[in-house]
C-alpha positions in Angstrom: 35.8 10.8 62.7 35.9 11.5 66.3 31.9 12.1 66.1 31.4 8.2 64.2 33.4 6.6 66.9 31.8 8.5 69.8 28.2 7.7 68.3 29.0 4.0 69.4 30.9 4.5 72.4 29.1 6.9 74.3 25.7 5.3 74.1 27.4 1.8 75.6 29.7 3.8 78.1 26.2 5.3 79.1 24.3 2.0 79.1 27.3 0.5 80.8 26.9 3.4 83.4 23.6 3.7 83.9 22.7 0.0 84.4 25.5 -0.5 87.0 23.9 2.5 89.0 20.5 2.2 88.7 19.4 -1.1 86.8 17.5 -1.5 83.6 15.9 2.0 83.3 19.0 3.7 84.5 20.5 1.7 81.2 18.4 3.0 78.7 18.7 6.6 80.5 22.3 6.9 80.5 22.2 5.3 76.6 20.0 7.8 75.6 22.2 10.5 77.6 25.1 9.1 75.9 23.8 9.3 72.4 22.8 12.8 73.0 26.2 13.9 73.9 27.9 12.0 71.2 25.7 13.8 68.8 26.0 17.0 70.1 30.1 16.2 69.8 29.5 15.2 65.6 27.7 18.6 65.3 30.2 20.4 66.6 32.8 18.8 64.9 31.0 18.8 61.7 30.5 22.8 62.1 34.5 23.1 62.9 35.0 21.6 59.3 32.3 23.4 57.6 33.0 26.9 59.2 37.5 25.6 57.9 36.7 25.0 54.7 34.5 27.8 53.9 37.8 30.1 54.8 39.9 31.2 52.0 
């Protein structure tokens, strides 16, 4: 759940960011950055509950 919600969040916290600092390209940089890292947070939670409910 926390891997949905940070899948919308970090990519406009990251556009937010980025266009504040650095203009439009800086946006679509610190979107993309974002997205990356709100992905990378839904793997690892999706592996935390795959690797929990594969134990007996």
């Amino acid at each position: 759940m926390i891997g949905c919600l940070a899948l919308v969040i970090f990519p406009i916290l990251g556009l937010a960011a980025g266009g504040l600092l650095d203009g439009p390209g800086g946006a679509r940089l610190g979107a993309g950055i974002g997205f990356l890292l709100a992905l990378a947070l839904a793997g690892v939670g999706s592996l935390a509950l795959w690797k929990a409910r594969s134990r007996p």
